[in-house]
N, C-alpha and C positions, 0 to 999 in steps of 0.2 A: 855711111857715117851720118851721125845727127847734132846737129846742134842745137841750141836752147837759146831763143832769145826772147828779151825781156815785155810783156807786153804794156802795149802803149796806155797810159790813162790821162783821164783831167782828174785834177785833186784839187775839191773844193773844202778852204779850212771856214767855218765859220764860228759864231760864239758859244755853239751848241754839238757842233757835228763836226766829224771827218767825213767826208765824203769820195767818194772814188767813183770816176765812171768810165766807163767803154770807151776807147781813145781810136780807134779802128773804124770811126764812121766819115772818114774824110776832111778833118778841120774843125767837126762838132761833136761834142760829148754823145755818147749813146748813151745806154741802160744803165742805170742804179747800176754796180758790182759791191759797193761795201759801203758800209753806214756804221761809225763807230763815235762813241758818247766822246765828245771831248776831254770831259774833266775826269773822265777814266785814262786817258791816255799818256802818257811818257814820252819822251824821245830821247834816244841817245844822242851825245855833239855830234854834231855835222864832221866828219870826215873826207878828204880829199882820195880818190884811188885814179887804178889806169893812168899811171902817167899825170895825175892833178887832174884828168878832161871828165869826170865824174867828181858828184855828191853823193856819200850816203850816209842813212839814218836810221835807226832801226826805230820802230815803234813798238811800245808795251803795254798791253791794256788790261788793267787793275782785276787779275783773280784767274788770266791766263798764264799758261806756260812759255808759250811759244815767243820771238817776235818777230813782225814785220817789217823787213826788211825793204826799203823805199828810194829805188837810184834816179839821179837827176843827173840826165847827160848833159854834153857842155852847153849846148843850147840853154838850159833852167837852171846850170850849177846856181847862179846866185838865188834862185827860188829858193831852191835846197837851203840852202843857209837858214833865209828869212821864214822857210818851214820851221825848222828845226829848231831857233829859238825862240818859236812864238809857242812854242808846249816847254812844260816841265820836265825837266833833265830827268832821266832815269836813272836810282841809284843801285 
């Protein structure tokens, strides 16, 4: 049997950038994993799952397909929130 679970990051939002990094290095961010333009990006509202003990949000970034899908367990739910309405709604 396999399971899938989700890995760990730090998510630095700044005035310029999304930032994503390695969350696996014991307490301190590791390695660059993802660098995305801010004022390219979207979020969908913040959603409650699992029982309410989850946030999540999908991100969209301007001229992609796909999105990015971004969960905040209960530990960060409220991060979550404060992520999600500090970017532009996606419509």
């Amino acid at each position: 049997m396999a399971t899938v679970t989700p890995r760990p990051m730090y998510l630095v939002l700044t005035n310029q950038r999304i930032l994503f990094f390695d969350g696996n290095r014991g307490g301190k961010p590791g390695k660059l994993l993802m660098n995305l333009p801010r004022p390219y990006v979207t979020a969908s509202a913040p959603k409650k799952t699992f029982l309410g003990l989850k946030v999540v949000t999908h991100l969209t970034v301007e001229g992609q397909e796909g999105a990015l899908k971004v969960d905040f367990p209960v530990q960060t739910r409220a991060d979550g929130h404060r992520f999600a309405t500090a970017l532009p709604v996606t419509r």
